[in-house]
VEXKOLKOL-686695 format. One record per residue (C-alpha): x, y, z; residue in three letters. Coordinates in steps of 0.5 Angstrom, whole numbers, padded with zeros to 4 digits, always signed. Example, Ala and Ser with C-alpha at 12.3 -4.5 7.8 and 13.67 -1.06 7.14 Angstrom:
2
+0025-0009+0016Ala/+0027-0002+0014Ser/
***
This chain:
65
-0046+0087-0135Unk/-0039+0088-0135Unk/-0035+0082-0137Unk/-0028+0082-0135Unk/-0022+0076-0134Unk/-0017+0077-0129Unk/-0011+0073-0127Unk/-0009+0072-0119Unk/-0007+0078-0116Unk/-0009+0082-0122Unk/-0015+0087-0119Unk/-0020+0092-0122Unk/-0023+0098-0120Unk/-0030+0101-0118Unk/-0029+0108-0118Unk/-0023+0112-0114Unk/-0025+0108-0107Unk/-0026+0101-0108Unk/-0021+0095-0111Unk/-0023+0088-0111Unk/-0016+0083-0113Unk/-0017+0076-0115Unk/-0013+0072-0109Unk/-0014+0065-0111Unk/-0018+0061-0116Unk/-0019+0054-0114Unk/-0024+0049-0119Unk/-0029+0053-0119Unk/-0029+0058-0114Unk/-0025+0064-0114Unk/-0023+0068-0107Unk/-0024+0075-0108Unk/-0021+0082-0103Unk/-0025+0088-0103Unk/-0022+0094-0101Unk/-0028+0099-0099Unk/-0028+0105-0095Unk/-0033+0103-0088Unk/-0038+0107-0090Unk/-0040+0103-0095Unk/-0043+0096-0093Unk/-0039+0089-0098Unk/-0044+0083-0097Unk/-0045+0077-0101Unk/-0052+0077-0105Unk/-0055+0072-0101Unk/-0053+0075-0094Unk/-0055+0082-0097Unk/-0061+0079-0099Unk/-0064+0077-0092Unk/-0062+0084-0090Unk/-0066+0087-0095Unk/-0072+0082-0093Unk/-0071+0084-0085Unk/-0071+0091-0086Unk/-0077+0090-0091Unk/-0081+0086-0086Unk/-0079+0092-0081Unk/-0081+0097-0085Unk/-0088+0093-0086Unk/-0089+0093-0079Unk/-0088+0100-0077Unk/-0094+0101-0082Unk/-0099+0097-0079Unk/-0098+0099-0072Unk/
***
């Protein structure tokens, strides 16, 4: 794991298309922006979690009709 410390507007860099910038920090929380061409998907790992586990569960039940 990468650690890295930011200052508020300050971004970094994933490869050529995406950017994510500090907004706001607030206690303990921290307001990010991602900036992401369309086609790649930006969630939050709990909602990306209940994706994985709805198309899983989708895929298991396509196998045993």
């Amino acid at each position: 794991m990468l650690i890295l410390t930011r200052k508020i507007g300050e971004k970094l860099r994933i490869s050529d298309d995406i950017a994510i910038t500090i907004l706001n920090i607030r206690g303990n929380q921290v307001k990010i922006g991602v900036e992401a061409p369309e086609n790649i998907p930006v969630h939050r790992e709990e909602i990306y979690n209940l994706i994985q586990q709805t198309t899983d569960n989708q895929q298991d039940n396509n196998q045993n009709r």
